[in-house]
N, CA, C and O of each residue as an XYZ file, in Angstrom:
852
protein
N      -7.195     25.641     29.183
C      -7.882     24.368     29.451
C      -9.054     24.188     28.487
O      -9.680     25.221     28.244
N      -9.573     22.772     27.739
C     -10.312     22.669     27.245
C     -11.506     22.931     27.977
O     -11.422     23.074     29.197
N     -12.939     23.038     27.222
C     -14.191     23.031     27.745
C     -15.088     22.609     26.715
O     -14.768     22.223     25.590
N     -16.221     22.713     27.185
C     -17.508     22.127     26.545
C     -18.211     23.292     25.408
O     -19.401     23.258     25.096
N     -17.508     24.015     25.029
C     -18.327     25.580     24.511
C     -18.457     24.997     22.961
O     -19.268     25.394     22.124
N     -17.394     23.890     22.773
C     -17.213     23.839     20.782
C     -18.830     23.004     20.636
O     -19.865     23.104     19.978
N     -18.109     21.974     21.947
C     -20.090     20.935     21.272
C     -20.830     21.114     21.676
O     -21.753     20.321     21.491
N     -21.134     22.671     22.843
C     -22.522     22.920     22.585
C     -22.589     23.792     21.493
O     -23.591     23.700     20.784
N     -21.743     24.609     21.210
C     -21.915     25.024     19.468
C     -22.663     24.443     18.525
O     -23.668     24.707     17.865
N     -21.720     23.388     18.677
C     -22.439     22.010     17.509
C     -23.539     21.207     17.735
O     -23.817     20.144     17.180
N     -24.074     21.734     18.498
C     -25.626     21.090     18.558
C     -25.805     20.033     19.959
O     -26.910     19.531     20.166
N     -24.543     19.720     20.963
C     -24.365     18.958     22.003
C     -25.152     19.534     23.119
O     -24.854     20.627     23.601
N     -26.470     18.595     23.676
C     -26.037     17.450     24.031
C     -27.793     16.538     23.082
O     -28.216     15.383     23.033
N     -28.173     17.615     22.632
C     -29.092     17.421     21.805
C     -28.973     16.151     20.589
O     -29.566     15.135     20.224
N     -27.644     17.075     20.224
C     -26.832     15.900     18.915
C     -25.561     15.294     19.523
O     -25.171     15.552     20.661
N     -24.940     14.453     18.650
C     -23.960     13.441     19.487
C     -22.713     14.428     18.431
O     -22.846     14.636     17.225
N     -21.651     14.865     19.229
C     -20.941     15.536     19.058
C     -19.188     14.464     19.521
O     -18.593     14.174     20.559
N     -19.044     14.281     18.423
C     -17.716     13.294     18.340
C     -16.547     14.525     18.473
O     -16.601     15.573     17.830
N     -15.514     14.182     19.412
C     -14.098     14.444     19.324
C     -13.145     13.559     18.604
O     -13.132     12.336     18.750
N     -12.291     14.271     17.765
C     -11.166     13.287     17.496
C     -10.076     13.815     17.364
O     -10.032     14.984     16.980
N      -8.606     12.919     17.715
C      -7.615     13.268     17.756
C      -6.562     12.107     17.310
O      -6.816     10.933     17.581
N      -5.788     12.343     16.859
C      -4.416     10.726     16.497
C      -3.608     11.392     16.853
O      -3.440     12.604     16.718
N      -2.605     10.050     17.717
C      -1.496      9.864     18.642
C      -0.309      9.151     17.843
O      -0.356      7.941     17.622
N       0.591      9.826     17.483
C       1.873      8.704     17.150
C       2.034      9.089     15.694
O       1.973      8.212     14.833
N       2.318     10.866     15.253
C       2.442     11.446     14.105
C       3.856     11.245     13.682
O       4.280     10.574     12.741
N       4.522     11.978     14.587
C       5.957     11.829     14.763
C       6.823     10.303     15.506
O       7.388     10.732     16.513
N       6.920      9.781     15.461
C       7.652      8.965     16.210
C       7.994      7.875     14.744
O       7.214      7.749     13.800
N       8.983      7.363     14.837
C       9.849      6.585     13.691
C       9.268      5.197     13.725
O       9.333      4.581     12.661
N       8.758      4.643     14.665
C       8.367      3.342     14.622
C       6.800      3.283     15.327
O       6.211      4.217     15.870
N       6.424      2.169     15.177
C       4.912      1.829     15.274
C       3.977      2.781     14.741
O       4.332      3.806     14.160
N       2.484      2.360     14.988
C       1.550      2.818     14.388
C       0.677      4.130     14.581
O       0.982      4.700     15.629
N      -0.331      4.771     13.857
C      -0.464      5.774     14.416
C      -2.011      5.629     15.028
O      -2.966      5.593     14.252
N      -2.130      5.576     15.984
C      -3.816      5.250     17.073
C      -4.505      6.238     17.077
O      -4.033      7.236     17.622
N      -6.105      6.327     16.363
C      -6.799      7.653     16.866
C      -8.148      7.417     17.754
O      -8.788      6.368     17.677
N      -8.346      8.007     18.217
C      -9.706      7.796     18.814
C     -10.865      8.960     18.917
O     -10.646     10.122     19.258
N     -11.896      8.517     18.623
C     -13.224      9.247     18.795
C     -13.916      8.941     20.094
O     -14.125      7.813     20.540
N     -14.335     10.398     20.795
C     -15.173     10.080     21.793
C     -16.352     11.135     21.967
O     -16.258     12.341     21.739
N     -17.488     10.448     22.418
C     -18.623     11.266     22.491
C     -19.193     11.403     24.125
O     -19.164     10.492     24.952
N     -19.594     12.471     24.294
C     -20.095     12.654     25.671
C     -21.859     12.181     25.290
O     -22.069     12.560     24.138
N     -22.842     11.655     25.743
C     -23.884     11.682     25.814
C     -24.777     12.417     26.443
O     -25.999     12.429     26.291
N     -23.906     13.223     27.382
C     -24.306     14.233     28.825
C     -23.410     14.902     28.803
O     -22.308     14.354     28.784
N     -23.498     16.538     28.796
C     -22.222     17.318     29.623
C     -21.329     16.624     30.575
O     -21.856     16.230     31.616
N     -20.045     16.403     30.396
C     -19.241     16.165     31.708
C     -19.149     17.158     32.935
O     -19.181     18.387     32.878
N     -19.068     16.623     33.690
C     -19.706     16.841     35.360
C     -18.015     18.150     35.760
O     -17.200     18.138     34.837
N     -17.844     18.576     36.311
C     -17.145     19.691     36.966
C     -16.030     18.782     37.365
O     -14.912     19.230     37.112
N     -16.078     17.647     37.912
C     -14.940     17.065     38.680
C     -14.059     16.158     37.240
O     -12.832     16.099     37.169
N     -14.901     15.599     36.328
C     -14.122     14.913     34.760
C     -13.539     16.226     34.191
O     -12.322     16.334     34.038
N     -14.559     17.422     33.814
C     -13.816     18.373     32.947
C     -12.252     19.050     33.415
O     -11.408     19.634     32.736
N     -12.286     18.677     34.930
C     -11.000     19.710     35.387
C     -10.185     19.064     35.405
O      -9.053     19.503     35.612
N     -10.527     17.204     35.109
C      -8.941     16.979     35.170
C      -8.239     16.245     33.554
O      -7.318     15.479     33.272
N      -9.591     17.222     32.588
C      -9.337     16.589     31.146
C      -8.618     17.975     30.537
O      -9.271     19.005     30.368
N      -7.143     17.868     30.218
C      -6.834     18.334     29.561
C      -5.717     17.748     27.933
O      -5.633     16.609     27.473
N      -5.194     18.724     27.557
C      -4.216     17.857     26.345
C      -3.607     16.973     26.645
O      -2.760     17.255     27.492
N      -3.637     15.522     26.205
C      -2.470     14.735     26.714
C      -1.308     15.009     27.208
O      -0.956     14.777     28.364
N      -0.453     15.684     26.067
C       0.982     16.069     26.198
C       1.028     16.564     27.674
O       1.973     16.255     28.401
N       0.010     17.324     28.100
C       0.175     18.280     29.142
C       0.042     17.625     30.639
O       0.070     18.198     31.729
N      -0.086     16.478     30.385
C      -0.432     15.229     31.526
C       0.912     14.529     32.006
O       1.868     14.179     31.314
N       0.723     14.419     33.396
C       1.732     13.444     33.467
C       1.092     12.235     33.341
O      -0.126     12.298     33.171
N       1.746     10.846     33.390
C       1.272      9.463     32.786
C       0.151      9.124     33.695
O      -1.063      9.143     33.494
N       0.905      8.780     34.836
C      -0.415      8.868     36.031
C      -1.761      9.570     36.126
O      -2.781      9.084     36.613
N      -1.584     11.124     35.443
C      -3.192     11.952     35.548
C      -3.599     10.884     34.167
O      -4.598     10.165     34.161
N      -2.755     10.954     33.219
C      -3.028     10.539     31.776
C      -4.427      9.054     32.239
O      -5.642      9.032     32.041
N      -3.272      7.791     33.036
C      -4.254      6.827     33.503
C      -5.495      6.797     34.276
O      -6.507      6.098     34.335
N      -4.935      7.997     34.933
C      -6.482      8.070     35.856
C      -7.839      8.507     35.315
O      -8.915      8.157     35.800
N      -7.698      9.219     34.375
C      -8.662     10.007     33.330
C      -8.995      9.041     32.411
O     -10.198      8.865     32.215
N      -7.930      8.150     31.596
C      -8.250      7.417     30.845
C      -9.483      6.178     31.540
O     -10.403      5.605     30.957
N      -9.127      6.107     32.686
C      -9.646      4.863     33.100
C     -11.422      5.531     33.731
O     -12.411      4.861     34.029
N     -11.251      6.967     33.748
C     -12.639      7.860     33.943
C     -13.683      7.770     32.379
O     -14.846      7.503     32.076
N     -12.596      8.120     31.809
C     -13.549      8.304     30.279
C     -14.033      6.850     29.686
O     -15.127      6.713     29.139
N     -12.950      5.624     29.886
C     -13.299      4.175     29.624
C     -14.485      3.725     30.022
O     -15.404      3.336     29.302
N     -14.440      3.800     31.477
C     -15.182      3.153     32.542
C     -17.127      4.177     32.493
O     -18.154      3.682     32.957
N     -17.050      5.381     31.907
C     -18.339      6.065     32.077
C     -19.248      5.271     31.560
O     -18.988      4.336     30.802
N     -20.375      5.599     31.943
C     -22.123      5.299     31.622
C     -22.065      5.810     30.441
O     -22.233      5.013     29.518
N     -21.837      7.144     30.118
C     -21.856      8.050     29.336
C     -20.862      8.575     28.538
O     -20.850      9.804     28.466
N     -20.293      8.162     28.118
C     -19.293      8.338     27.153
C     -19.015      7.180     26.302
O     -18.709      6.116     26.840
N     -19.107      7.301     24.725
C     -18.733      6.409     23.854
C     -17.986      6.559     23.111
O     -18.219      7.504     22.357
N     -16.563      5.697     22.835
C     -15.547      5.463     22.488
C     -15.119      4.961     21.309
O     -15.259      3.800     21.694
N     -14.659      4.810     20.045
C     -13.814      4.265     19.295
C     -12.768      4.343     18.983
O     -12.386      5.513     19.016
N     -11.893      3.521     18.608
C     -10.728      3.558     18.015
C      -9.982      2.524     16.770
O      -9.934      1.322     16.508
N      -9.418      3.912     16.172
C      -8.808      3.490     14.817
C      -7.416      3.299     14.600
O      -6.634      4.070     15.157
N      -7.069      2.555     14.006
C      -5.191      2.342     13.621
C      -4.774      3.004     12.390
O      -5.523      3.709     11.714
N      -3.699      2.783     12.154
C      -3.008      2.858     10.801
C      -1.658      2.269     10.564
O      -0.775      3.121     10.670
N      -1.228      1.072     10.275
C      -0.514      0.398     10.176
C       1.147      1.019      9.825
O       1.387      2.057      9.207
N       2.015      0.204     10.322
C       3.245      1.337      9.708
C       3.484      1.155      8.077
O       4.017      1.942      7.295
N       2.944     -0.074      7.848
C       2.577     -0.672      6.209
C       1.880      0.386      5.593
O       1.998      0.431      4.368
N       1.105      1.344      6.188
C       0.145      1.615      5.236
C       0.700      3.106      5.882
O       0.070      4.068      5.444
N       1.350      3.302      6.466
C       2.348      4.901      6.450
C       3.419      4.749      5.723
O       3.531      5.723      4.978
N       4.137      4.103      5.602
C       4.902      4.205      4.872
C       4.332      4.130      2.915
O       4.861      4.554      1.887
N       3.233      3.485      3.153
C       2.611      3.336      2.302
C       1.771      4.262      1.154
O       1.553      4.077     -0.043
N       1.417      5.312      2.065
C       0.412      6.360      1.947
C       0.659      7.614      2.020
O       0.257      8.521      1.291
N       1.530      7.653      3.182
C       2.021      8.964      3.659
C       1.240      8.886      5.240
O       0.252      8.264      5.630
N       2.094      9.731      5.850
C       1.714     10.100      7.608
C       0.504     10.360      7.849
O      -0.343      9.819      8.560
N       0.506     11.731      6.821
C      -0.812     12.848      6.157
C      -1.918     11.765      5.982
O      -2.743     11.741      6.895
N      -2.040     11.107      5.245
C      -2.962     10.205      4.947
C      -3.430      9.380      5.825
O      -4.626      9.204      6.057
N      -2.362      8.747      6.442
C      -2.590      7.419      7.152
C      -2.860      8.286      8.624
O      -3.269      7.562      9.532
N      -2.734      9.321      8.873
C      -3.681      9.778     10.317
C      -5.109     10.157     10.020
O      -5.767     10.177     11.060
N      -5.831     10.475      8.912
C      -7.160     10.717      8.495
C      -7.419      9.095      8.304
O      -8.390      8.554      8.832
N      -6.669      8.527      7.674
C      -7.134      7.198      7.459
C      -7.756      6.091      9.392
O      -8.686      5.287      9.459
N      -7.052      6.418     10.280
C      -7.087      6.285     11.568
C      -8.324      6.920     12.051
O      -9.092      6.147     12.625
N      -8.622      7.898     11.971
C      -9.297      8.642     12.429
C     -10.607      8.453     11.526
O     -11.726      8.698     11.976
N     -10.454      8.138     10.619
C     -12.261      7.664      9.854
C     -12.793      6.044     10.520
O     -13.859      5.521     10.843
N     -11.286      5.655     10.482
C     -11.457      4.172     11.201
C     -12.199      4.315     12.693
O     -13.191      3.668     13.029
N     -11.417      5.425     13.616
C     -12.493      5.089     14.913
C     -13.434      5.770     14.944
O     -14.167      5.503     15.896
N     -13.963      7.016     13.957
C     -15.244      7.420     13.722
C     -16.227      6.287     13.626
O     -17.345      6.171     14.128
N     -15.429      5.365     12.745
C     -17.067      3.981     12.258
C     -16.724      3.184     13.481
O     -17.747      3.227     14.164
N     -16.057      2.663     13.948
C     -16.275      2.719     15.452
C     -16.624      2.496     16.802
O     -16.557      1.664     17.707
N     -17.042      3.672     16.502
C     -18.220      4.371     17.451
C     -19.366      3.292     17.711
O     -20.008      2.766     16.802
N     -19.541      3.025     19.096
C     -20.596      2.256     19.225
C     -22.186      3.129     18.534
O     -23.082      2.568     17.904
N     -22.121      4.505     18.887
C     -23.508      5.658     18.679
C     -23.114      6.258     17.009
O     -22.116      6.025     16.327
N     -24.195      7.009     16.737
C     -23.689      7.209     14.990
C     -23.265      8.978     15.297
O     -24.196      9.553     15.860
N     -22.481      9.557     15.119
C     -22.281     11.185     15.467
C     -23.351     11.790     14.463
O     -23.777     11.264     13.435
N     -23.625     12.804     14.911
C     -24.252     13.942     14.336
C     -23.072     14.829     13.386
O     -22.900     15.033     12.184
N     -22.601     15.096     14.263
C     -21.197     16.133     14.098
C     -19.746     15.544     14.876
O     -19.650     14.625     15.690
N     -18.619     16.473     14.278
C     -17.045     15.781     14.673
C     -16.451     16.822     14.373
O     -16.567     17.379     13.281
N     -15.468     17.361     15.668
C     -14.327     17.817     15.922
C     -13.098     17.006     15.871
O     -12.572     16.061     16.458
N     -12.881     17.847     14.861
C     -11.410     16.982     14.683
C      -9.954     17.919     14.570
O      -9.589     18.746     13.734
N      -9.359     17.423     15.724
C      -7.784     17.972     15.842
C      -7.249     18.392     14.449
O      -7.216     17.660     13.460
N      -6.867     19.579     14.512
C      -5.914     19.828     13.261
C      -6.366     20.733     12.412
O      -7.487     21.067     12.797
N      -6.029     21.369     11.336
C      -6.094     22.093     10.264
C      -6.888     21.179      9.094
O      -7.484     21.944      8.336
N      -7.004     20.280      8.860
C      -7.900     19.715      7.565
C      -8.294     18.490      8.372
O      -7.998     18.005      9.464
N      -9.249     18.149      7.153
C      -9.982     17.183      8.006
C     -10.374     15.818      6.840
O     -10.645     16.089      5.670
N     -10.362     14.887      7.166
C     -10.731     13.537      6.237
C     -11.989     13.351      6.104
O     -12.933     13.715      6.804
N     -11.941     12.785      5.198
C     -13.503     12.285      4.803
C     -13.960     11.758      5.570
O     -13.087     11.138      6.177
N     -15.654     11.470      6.293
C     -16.284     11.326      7.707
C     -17.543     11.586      7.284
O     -18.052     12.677      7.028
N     -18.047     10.398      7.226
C     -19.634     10.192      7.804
C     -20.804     11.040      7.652
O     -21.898     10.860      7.115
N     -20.135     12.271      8.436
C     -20.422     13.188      9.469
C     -20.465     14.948      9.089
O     -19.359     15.230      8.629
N     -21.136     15.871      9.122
C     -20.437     17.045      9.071
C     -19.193     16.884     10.044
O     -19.117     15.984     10.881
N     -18.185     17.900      9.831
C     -17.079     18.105     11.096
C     -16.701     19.338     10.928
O     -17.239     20.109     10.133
N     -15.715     19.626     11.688
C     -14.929     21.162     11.873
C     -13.484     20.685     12.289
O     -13.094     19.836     13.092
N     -12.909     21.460     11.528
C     -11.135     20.731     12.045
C     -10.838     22.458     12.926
O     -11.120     23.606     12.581
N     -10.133     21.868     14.192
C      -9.776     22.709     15.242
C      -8.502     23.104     15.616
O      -8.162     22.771     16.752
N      -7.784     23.673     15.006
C      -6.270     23.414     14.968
C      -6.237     24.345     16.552
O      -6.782     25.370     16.963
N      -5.056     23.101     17.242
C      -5.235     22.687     18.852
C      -6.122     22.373     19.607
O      -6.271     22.772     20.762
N      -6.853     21.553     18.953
C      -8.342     21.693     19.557
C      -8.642     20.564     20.847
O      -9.700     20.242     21.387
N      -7.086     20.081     21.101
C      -7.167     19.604     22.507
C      -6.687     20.227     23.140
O      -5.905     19.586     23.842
N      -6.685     21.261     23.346
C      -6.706     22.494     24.036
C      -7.893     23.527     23.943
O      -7.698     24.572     24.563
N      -9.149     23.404     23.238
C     -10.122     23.967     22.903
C     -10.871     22.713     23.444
O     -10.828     22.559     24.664
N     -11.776     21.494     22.460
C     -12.501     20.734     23.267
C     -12.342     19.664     24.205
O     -11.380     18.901     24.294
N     -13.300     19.687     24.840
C     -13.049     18.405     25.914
C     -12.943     16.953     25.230
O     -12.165     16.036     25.493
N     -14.127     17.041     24.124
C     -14.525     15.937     23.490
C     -12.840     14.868     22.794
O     -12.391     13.729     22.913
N     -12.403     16.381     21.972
C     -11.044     15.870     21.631
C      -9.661     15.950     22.891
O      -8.668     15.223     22.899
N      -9.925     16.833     23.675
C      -8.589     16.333     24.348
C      -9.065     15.022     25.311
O      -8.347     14.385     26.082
N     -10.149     14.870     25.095
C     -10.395     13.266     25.864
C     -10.123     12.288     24.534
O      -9.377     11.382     24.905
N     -10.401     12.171     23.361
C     -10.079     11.762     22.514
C      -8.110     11.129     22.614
O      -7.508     10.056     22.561
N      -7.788     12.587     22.778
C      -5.885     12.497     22.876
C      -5.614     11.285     23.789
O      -5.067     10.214     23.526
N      -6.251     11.840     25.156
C      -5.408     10.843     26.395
C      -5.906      9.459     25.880
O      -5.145      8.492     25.895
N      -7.262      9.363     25.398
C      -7.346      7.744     24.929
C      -6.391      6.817     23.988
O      -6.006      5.669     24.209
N      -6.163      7.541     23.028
C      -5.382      7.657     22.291
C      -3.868      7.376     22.188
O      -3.281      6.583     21.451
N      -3.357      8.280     23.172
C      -2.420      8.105     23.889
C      -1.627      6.725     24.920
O      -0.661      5.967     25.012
N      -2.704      7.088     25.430
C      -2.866      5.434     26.842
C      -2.842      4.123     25.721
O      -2.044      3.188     25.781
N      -3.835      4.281     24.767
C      -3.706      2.739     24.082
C      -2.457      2.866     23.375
O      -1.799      1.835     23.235
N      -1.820      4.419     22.699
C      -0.643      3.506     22.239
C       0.741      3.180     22.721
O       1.566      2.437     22.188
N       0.865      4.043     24.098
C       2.006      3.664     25.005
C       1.981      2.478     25.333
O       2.960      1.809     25.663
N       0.695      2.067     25.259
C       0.601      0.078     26.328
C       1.325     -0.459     24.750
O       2.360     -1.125     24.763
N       0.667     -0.090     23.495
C       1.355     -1.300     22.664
C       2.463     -1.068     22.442
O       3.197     -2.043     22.279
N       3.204      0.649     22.315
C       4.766      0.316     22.387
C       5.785     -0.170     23.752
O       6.926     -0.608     23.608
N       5.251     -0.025     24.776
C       5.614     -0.858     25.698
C       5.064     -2.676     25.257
O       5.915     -3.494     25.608
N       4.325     -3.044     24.854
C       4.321     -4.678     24.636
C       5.476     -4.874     23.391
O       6.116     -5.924     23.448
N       5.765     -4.006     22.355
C       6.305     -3.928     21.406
C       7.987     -3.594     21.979
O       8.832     -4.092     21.234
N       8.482     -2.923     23.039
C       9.633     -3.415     23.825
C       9.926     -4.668     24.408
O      10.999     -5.239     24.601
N       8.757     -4.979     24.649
C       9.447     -6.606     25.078
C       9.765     -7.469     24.479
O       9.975     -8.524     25.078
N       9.953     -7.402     22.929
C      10.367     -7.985     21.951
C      11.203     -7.271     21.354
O      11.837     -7.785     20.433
N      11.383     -6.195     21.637
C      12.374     -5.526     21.096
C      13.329     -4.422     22.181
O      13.370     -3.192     22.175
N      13.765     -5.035     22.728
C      13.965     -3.914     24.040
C      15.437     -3.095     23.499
O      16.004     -2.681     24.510
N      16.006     -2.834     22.594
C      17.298     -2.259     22.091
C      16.512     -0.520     22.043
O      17.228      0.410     21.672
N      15.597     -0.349     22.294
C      14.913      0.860     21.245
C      14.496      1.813     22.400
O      14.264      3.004     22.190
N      14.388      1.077     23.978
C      13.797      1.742     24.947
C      12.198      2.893     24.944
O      11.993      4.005     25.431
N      11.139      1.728     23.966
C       9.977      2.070     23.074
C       9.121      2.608     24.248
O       8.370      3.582     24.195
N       9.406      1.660     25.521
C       8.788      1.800     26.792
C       8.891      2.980     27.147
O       7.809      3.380     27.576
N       9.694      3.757     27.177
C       9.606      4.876     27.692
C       9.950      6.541     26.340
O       9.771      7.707     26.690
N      10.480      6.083     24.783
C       9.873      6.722     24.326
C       9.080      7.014     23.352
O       9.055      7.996     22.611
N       8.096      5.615     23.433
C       7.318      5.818     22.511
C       7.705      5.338     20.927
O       6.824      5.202     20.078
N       8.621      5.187     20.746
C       9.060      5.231     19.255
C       9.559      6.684     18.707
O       9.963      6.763     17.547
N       9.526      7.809     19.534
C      10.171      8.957     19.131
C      11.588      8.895     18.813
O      12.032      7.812     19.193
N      12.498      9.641     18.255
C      13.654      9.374     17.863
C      14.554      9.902     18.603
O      15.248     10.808     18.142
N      14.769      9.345     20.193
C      15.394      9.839     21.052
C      16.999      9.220     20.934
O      17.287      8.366     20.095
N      17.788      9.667     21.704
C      19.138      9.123     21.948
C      19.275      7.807     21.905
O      20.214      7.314     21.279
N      18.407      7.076     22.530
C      18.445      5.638     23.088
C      17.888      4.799     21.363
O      18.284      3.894     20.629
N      16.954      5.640     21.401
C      16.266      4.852     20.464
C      17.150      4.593     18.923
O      17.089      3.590     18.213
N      17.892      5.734     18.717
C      18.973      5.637     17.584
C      19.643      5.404     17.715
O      20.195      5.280     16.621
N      20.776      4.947     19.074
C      21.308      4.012     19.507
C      21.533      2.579     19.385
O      22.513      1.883     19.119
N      19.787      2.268     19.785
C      19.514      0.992     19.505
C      19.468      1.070     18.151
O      19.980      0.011     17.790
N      19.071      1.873     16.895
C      19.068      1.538     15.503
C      20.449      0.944     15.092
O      20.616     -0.032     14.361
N      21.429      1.717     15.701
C      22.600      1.854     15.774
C      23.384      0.098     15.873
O      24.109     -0.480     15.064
N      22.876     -0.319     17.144
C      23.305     -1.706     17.523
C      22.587     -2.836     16.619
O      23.129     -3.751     15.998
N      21.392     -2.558     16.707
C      19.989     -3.754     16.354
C      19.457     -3.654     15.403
O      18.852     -4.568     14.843
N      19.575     -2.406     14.972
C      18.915     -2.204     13.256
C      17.474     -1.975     13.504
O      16.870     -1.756     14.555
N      16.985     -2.100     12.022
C      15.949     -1.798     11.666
C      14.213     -2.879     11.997
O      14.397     -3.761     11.159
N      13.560     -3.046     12.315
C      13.086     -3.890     12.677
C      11.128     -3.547     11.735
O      10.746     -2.476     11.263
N      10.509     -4.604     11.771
C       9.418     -4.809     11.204
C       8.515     -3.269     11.682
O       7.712     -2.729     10.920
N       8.745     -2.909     12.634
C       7.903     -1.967     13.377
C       8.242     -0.055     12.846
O       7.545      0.954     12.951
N       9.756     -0.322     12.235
C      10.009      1.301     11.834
C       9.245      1.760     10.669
O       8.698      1.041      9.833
N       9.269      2.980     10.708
C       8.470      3.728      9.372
C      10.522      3.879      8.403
O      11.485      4.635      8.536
N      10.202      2.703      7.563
C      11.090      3.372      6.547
C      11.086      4.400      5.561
O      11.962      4.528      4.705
N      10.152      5.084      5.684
C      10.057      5.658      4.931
C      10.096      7.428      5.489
O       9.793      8.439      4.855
N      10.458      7.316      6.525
C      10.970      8.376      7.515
C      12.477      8.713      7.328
O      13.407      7.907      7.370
N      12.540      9.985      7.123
C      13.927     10.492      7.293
C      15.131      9.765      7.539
O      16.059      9.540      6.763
N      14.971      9.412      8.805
C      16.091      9.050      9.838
C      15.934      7.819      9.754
O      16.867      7.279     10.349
N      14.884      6.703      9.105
C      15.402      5.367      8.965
C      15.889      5.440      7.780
O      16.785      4.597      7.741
N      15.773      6.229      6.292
C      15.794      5.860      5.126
C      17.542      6.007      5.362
O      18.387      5.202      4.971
N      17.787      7.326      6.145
C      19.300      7.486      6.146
C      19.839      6.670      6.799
O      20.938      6.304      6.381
N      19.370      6.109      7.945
C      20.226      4.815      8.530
C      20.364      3.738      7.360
O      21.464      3.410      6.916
N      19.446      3.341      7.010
C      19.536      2.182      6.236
C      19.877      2.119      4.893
O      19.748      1.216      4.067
N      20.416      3.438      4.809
C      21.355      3.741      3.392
C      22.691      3.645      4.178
O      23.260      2.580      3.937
N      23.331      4.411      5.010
C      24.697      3.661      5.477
C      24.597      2.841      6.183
O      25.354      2.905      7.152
N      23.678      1.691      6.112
C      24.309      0.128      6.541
C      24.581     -0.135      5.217
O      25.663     -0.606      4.866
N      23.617      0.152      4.394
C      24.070     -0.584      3.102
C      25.329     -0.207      2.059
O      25.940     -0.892      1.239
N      25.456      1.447      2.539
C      27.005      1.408      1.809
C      27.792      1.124      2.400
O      28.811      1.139      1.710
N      28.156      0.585      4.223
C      29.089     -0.193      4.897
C      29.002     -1.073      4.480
O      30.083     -1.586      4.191
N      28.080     -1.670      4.231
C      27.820     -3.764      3.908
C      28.730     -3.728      2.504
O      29.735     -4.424      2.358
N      28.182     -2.741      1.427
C      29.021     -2.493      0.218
C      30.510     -2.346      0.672
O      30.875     -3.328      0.025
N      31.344     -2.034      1.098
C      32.520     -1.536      1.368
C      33.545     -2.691      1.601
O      34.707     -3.025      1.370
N      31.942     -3.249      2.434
C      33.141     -4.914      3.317
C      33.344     -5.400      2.136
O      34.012     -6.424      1.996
């Protein structure tokens, strides 16, 4: 379980100690969402126990927490995008640091310091420390995740209702059965990363079927 030990390391609650994490590395379609969050106060015994890694949440703890960390006195929030234009554009690699500098600036408060999910870390403001699993190490970032998370399930669920062949609602844009299925029936749509594996190869045999006819 995460805890509070990385940002009082880092100078918390003295200094403003940013978490960050991006949601939506892997998945073939839509964008990738990151978010920064800062505690202003130690979190209280009853927030820390029920903040852990997203993944490790079911949707329901996921909402209930999200709507804890939203709704605080004390906690400040940003969040950053990265377009599938500008992943396919840039690279994944890129365009998740690129996300993640985005909800660093942000930030309603200016950080002192930033934990940031992962093995390397993007250019930032800020000193930082990259934490590889570190939503599983800080609170700051695995509260970071579920935010993260929560905002981008709501837009690939709004992004099914215009596209419902892909069943986005329930996975996200990951490249499940359903979802290559629907590539299968409906094709390729404004929202995929072409530049991903599994669309570049789909959309090379439509085009040597289309050739054939």
């Amino acid at each position: 379980m995460p805890d509070y030990s990385l940002e009082l390391a880092s100078g918390a609650p003295q200094s403003r100690v940013a978490g960050i994490d991006e949601v939506g590395r892997g998945p073939l379609a839509g964008p990738v969402i990151a978010a920064a969050l800062v505690f202003l106060e130690p979190p209280d015994e009853t927030l820390s126990g029920m903040i852990d890694d997203s993944k490790r949440l079911s949707a329901a703890r996921r909402q209930r927490v999200f709507d804890l960390l939203t709704g605080s006195d004390t906690i400040r929030i940003g969040l950053g995008a990265a377009s599938v234009a500008e992943i396919d554009r840039i690279n994944i690699g890129k365009a998740c640091h690129l996300a993640m500098q985005r909800a660093l600036c942000r930030l309603p408060v200016r950080p002192d310091f930033a934990l940031v999910d992962g093995n390397r870390l993007p250019s930032l403001a800020c000193d930082a420390l990259a934490v590889v699993g570190g939503d599983r190490k800080s609170l700051s970032i695995a509260g970071a995740s579920i935010v993260a998370k929560v905002v981008r399930d709501r837009l690939m669920t709004r992004l099914s209702l215009r596209h419902d062949s892909y069943g986005w609602e329930r996975n996200a844009g990951y490249g499940t059965a359903l979802h290559m299925a629907g590539l299968r029936e409906a094709g390729v749509t404004p929202h995929h990363r072409r530049e991903f594996a599994p669309i570049r190869a789909h959309m090379a045999r439509m085009s040597q079927t289309a050739g054939a006819i």
